[in-house]
C-alpha positions in Angstrom: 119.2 111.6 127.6 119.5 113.1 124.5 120.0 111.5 121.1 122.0 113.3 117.9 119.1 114.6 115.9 120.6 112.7 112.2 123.9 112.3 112.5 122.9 109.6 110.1 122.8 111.3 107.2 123.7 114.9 107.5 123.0 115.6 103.5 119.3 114.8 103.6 118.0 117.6 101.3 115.6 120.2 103.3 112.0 120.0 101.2 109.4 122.4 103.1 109.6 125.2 105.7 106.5 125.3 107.5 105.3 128.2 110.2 102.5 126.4 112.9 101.0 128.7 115.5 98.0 127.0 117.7 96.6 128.1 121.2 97.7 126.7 124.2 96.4 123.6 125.4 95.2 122.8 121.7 96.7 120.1 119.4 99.1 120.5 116.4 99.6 119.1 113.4 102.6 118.6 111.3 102.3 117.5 108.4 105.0 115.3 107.0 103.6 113.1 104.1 105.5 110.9 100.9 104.0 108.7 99.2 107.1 107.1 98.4 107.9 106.4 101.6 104.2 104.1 101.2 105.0 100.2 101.8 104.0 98.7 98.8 106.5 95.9 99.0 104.5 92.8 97.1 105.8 89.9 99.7 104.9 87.0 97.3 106.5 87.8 93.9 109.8 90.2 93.0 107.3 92.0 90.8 108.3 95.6 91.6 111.2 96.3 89.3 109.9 95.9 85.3 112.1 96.6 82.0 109.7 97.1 78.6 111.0 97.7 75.2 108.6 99.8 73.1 109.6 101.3 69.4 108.1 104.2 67.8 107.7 103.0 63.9 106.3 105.0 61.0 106.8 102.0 58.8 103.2 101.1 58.9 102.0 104.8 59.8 102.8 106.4 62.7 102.5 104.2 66.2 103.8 103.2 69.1 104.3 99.3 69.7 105.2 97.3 73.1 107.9 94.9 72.3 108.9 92.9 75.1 108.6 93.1 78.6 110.2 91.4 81.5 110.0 91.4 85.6 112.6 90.9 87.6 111.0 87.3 88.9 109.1 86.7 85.9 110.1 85.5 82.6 110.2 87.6 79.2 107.2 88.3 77.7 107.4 89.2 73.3 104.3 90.5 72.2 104.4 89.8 68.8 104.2 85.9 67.0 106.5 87.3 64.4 109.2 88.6 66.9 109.2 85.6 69.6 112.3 84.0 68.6 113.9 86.9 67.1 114.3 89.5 69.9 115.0 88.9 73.4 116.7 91.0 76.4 119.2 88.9 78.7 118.0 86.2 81.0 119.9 87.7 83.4 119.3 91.4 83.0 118.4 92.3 86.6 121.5 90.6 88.0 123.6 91.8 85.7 122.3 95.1 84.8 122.5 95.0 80.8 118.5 95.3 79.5 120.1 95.6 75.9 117.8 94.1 73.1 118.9 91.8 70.7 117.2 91.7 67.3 118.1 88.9 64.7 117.2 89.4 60.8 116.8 93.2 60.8 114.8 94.1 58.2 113.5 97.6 57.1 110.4 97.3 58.9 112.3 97.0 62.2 113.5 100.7 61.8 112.6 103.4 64.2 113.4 104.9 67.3 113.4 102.3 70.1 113.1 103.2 73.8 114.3 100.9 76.5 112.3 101.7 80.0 113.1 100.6 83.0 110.5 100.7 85.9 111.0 100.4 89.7 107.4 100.4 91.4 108.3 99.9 94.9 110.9 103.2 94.6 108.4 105.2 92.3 111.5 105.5 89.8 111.1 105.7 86.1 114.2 106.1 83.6 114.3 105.3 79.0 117.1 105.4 76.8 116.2 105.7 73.2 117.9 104.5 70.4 117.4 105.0 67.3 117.6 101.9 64.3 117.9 102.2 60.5 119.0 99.5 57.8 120.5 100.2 54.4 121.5 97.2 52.2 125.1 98.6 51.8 127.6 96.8 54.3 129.9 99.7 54.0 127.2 102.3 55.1 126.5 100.3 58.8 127.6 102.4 61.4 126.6 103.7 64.9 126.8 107.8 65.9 125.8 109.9 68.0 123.1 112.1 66.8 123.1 115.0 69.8 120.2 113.4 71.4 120.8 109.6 71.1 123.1 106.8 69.9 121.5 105.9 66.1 122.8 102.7 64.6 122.9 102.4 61.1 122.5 98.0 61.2 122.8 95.8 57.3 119.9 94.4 56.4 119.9 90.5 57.5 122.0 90.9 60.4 122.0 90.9 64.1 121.2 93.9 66.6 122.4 94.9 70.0 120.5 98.0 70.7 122.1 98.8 74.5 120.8 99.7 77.7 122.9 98.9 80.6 122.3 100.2 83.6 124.0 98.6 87.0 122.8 101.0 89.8 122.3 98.9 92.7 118.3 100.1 92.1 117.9 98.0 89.5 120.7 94.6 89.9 119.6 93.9 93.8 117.2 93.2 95.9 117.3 94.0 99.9 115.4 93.9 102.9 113.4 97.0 102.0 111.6 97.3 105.3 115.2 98.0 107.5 116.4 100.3 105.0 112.9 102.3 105.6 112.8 104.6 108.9 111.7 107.9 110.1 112.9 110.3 112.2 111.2 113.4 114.1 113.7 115.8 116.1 113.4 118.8 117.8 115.0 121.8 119.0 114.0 124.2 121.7 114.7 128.1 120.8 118.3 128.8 120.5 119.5 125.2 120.2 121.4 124.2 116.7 119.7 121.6 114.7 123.5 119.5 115.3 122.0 119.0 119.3 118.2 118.8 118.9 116.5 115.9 120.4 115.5 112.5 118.9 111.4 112.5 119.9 110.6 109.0 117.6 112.2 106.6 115.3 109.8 104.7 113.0 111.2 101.8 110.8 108.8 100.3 108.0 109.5 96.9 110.0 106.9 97.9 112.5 109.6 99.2 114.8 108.7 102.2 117.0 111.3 104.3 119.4 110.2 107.0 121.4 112.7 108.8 123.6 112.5 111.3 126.1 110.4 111.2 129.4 107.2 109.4 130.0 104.9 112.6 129.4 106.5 113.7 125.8 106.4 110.4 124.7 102.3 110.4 125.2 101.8 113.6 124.0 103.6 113.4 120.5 103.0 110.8 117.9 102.4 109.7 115.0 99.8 107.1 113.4 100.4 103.5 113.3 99.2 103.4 109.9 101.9 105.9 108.9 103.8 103.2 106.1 100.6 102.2 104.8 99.4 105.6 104.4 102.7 107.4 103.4 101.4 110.1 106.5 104.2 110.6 109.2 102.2 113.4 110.6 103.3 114.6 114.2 100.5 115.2 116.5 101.0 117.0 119.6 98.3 117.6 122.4 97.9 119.8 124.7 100.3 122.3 123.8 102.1 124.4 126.1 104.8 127.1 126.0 107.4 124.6 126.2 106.4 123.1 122.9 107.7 125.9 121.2 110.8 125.0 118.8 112.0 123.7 115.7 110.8 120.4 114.9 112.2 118.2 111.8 111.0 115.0 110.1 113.2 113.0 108.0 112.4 110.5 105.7 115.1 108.0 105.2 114.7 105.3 102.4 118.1 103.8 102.2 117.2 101.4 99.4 115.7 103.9 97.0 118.2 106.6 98.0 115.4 109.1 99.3 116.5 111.6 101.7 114.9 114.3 103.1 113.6 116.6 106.0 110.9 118.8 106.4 111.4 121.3 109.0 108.3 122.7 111.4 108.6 126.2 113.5 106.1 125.9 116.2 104.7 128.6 118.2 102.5 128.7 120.9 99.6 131.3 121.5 97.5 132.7 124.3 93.8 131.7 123.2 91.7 135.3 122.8 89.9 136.1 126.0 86.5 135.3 125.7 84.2 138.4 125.0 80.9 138.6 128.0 78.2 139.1 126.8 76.0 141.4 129.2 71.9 141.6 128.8 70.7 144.3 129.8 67.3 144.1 130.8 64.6 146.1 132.0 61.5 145.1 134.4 58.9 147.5 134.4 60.8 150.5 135.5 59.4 153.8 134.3 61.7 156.0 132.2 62.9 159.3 133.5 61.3 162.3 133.1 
């Protein structure tokens, strides 16, 4: 019985190309590790996606201050007494997707370049905008441009703000049920056979789910950890090799939520150990040398 090696996802993007040669009736390792495959999913609080506002000021010499912060189950957070009030994000933000800051009452200490940063710690995914903020006391000089490298607004002194960051990539705006979307595959081919018809050796979901395929005597002698989420090693150990271990072997990493998708591929050759050189001592007992 033979199952299609990823007919799954067919585009997963090919990382490493490994060589493995070990001696028969030894064990292999293959190394497959991610770290962002690791479950980390916090189980009591929606604490893994976080959106900060920091601005880069020269106003008051040169520095870089936090603003505001927010988690996707927690409330807003201002750092400053002077700004609580005065700037906020959207309550809903992380339904939505718009993490744009409001400022009321610009005045010419709020100038600088403003970045908006948007952290998903569960996905290991880190993305700013920047925007840059000045004020001028003529109404007919406000104005908003592009400068080449970021959107500068140009805001009258007194009024109100919306610096924008929108961003409505599912990543960000939902949350699933990370642990089905989570899974890892290892395939393999015998010599000769396309990767389209190798065989499915394990599936491994985040769940705890475990598949092994194949007969009884595969199935104990290749597998992987059952710590393999927590440590973020899908490593495939094989014992006892033997010529018909040979082949191409793949492991993909599928994380569906965090739109990970990748395969390491493994060619695995197997050796005749070195025969084993006798030693011979030579010894001699009392025998008197020829004349």
């Amino acid at each position: 019985f033979s199952v299609p090696a990823d007919a799954s996802n067919p585009d997963s993007v090919v990382v490493s190309v490994l060589n493995i040669s070990a001696t028969l009736g030894s064990q292999a390792v293959l190394p497959c590790k991610s770290y962002r495959m690791m479950w980390t999913q916090d189980r009591l609080n929606d604490r893994q996606r976080v959106v900060h506002w920091d601005v880069y000021s020269s106003y008051y010499g040169d520095k870089v201050e936090r603003l505001c912060d927010m988690y996707s189950a927690g409330h807003q957070r201002v750092y400053s007494s002077y700004n609580q009030g005065r700037i906020f994000m959207p309550l809903n933000a992380f339904t939505d997707g718009n993490f744009s800051l409001v400022i009321k009452d610009v005045a010419e200490s709020d100038e600088g370049t403003y970045s908006c940063n948007l952290h998903h710690h569960y996905c290991h995914l880190y993305e700013t905008v920047k925007i840059q903020l000045a004020i001028t006391k003529k109404a007919e000089d406000a104005n908003e441009y592009w400068d080449g490298e970021k959107p500068v607004i140009v805001a009258l002194e007194g009024s109100t703000v919306m610096l924008p960051c929108v961003n409505r990539n599912h990543i960000w705006t939902e949350r699933h049920s990370e642990e089905e979307q989570q899974v890892v595959h290892w395939d393999r081919q015998p010599p000769g056979v396309p990767h389209d018809r190798a065989d499915r050796l394990i599936d491994l979901y985040a769940s705890g789910e475990r598949r092994s395929y194949g007969p009884l005597f595969i199935r104990q002698k290749m597998n992987i950890t059952d710590t393999a989420f927590a440590l973020g090693d899908f490593s495939l150990r094989i014992s006892e090799l033997e010529s018909a271990d040979e082949g191409t072997y793949s492991c993909h990493l599928h994380h569906h939520y965090c739109g990970l998708h990748e395969r390491r591929i493994y060619q695995v050759f197997v050796t005749e150990p070195v025969g084993e050189k006798k030693v011979v001592n030579l010894t001699t007992h009392n025998i008197a040398p020829a004349i």
